[in-house]
N, C-alpha and C positions, 0 to 999 in steps of 0.2 A: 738469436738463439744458437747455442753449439750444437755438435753434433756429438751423439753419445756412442763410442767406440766400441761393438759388441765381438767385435772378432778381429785374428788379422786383415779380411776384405768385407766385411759386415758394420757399417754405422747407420745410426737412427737419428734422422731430424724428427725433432718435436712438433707437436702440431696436433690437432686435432681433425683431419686424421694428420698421426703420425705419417713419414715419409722413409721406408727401409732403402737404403743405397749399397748396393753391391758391388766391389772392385773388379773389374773382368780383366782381361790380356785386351782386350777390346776396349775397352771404357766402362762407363757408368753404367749400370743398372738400376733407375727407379722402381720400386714397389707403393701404388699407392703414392701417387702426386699431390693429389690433396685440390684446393681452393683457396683464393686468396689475390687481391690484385697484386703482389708484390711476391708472392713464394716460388714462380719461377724463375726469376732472378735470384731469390734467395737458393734457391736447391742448385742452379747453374754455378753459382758462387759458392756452393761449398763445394760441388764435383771439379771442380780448379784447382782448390785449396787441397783435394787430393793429386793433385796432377792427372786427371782426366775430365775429357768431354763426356755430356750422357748420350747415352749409345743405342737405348732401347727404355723402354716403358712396359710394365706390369703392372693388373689393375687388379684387385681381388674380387672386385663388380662395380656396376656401373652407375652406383648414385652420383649424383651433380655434386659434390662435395668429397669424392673421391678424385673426381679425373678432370675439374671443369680446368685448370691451366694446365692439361695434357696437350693442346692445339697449341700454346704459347711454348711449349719444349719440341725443337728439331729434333724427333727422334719416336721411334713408330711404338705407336702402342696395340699389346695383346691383352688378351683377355678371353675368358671362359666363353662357348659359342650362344649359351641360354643368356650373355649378358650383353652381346654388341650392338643389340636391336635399341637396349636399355641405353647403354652412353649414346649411339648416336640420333637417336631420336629424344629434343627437349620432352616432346608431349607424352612419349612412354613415359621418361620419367617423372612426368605428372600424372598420370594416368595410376602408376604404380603406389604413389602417397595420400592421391585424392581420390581417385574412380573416372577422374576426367580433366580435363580443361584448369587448373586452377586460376583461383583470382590473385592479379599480380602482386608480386608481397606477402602474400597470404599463408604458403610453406616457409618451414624451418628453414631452409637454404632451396633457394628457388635460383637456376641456371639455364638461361634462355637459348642458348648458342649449341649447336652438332658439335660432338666430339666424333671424329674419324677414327676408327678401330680399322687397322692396317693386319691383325690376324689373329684367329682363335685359336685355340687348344680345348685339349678334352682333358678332365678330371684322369689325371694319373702319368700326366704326360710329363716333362721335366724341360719346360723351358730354360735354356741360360743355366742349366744346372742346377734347379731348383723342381724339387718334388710341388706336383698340384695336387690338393689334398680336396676333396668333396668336404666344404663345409657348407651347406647351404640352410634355408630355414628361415634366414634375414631378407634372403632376396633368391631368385631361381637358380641362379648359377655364384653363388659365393663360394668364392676360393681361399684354400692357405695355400702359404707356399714354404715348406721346409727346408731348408738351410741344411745337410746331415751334418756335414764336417763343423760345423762353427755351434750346433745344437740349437736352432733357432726355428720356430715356426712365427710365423707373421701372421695372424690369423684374421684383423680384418674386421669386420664387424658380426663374426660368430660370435665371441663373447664381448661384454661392455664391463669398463669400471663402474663399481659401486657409486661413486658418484654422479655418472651418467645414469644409472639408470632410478636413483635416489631421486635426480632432477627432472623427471618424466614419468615416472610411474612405470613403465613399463619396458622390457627389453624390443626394438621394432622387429617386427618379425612377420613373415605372412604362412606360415604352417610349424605349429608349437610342438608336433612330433620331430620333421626334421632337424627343429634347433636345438629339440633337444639329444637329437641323433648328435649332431656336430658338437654338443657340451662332453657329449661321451667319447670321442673320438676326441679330442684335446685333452679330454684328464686322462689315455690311455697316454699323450707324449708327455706331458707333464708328469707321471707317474717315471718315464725314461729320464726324467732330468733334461728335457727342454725346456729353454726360454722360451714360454708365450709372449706375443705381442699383440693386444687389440689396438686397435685403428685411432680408441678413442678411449685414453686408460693410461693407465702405467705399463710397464712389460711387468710380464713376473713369473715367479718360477716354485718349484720346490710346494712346499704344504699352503706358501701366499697365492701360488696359483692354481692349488686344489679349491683352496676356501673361497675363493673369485668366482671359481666355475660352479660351484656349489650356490653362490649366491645367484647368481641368472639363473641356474637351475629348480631353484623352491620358488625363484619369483615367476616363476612360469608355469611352475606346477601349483601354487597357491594362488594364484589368478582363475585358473580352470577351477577352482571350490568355491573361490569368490564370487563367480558367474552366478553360478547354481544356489548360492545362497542368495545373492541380492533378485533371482527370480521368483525363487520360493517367498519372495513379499509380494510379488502378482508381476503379470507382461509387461516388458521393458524395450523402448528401442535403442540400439545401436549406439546411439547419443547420449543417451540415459546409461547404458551401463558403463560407457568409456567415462560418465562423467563421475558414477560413482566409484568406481576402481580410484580414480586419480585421489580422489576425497580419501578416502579408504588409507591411501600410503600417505595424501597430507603433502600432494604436489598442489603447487598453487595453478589454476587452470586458466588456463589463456586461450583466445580463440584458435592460436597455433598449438599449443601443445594437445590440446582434445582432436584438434583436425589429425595429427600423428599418429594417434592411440586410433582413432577411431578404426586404422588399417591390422594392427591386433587384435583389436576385439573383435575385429570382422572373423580374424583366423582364425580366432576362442571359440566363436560360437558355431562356426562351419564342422570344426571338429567335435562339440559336444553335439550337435545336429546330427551329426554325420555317427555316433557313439549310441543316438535314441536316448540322449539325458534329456535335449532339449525340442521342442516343437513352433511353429509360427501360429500367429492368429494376427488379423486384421483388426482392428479398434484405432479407428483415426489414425491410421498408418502403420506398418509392417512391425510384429511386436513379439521378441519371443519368451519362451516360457516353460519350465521347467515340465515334464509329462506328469507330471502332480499339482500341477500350478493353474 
């Protein structure tokens, strides 16, 4: 895979997630390393091909599929302080997809090994010259990081391509006002004529990346009416509504992809709980239910 030239010191390795590299007077700068038994090698082999070493590491949070070959690259990696608990403990981030302990194989990208976070930062700080933007929502401490001079925000897994979230049903998220705090804060750069970059998508810019943001945003906000109707047919668990959501959009459901959802809809229904749309009742297991239901 090439690298795509977005500035004179800004190129993007492809990847899901994507990999931003930065040119310093110092070396390389990763954004988002990614996963993969061979892409540290790979991403070493194109920081050459520009004629530097990498020098440093930036993570926008700390799922196993962001950072797990960050121990495989000589070179320290930061990250938001709400996220270091999350890279360097396997079991947070299982904890954070399942509620516990998963069963091996069982998550979407499952990474058993400590990633070392060597230091944090606070939303608004500018490491390596790069603005931290508060996008969270997806996970407790999600980060962008803006680029001014080059027009570039890296955003990460605040927003997803259409097709991601086409193939899941749902955008992953653990509080649906935050995410959708952080959709409003990226159509405010995209309104400026930055390139967005999601983590797992295309980059995109101009009216392609209003209409992008716009789509996580109805799927987020038409999932909360989706809730409330599939209760209004009587008490549902947890499991039952992630399974009719996915049905609903016409994702094919596998025991991984429901395990996924099951951590939104948790979020979905915290916040209509949490609003007095919706109530619990016991009936052979924890079950909730519209306050007209």
């Amino acid at each position: 895979m090439a690298l795509r030239k977005l500035g004179d010191s800004l190129y993007l390795y492809p990847g899901s997630p994507s990999t931003l590299i930065k040119v310093l007077e110092e070396g390389a700068l990763l954004i988002d390393p990614g996963h993969g038994s061979g892409r540290h090698k790979d991403l070493k082999r194109e920081a050459r091909k520009l004629g530097v070493e990498i020098k440093a590491q930036l993570a926008t949070h700390g799922h196993a599929d962001h950072v797990a070959v960050a121990p495989r690259i000589d070179a320290p990696l930061f990250m938001h302080r709400f996220e270091f608990s999350i890279a360097e403990s396997p079991l947070n981030r299982e904890l954070l997809t399942f509620g516990s302990k998963a069963p091996n194989g069982f998550l979407v990208f499952q990474f058993p090994d400590e990633v070392k976070v060597h230091a944090v930062f606070e939303w608004g700080d500018e490491p390596f010259g790069l603005k931290s933007v508060k996008l969270n929502g997806h996970s407790p401490g999600m980060t962008g990081f803006v680029d001014e001079a080059g027009g570039v925000l890296y955003a990460g897994d605040a927003f997803f391509g259409e097709r991601v979230i086409t193939s899941v049903g749902l955008p992953y998220l653990i509080d649906p006002d935050l995410f959708k705090a952080s959709i409003t804060e990226l159509k405010n750069y995209a309104e400026r004529g930055f390139l967005l970059i999601p983590s797992h998508g295309r980059p995109v810019e101009g009216e392609e990346a209003l209409e992008l943001l716009d789509f996580n945003l109805n799927r987020v906000e038409e999932t909360e009416n989706l809730i409330l109707d599939i209760l209004r047919e009587g008490p549902m668990g947890i499991d039952g509504i992630a399974f009719r959501i996915m049905r609903h959009y016409g994702v094919e459901v596998t025991p991984q992809k429901l395990a996924l959802n099951l951590v939104p809809a948790r979020a979905f229904i915290a916040k209509l709980y949490n609003e007095g749309k919706v109530s619990t009742v016991v009936d052979k297991g924890l079950k909730w239910r519209t306050e007209k239901g």
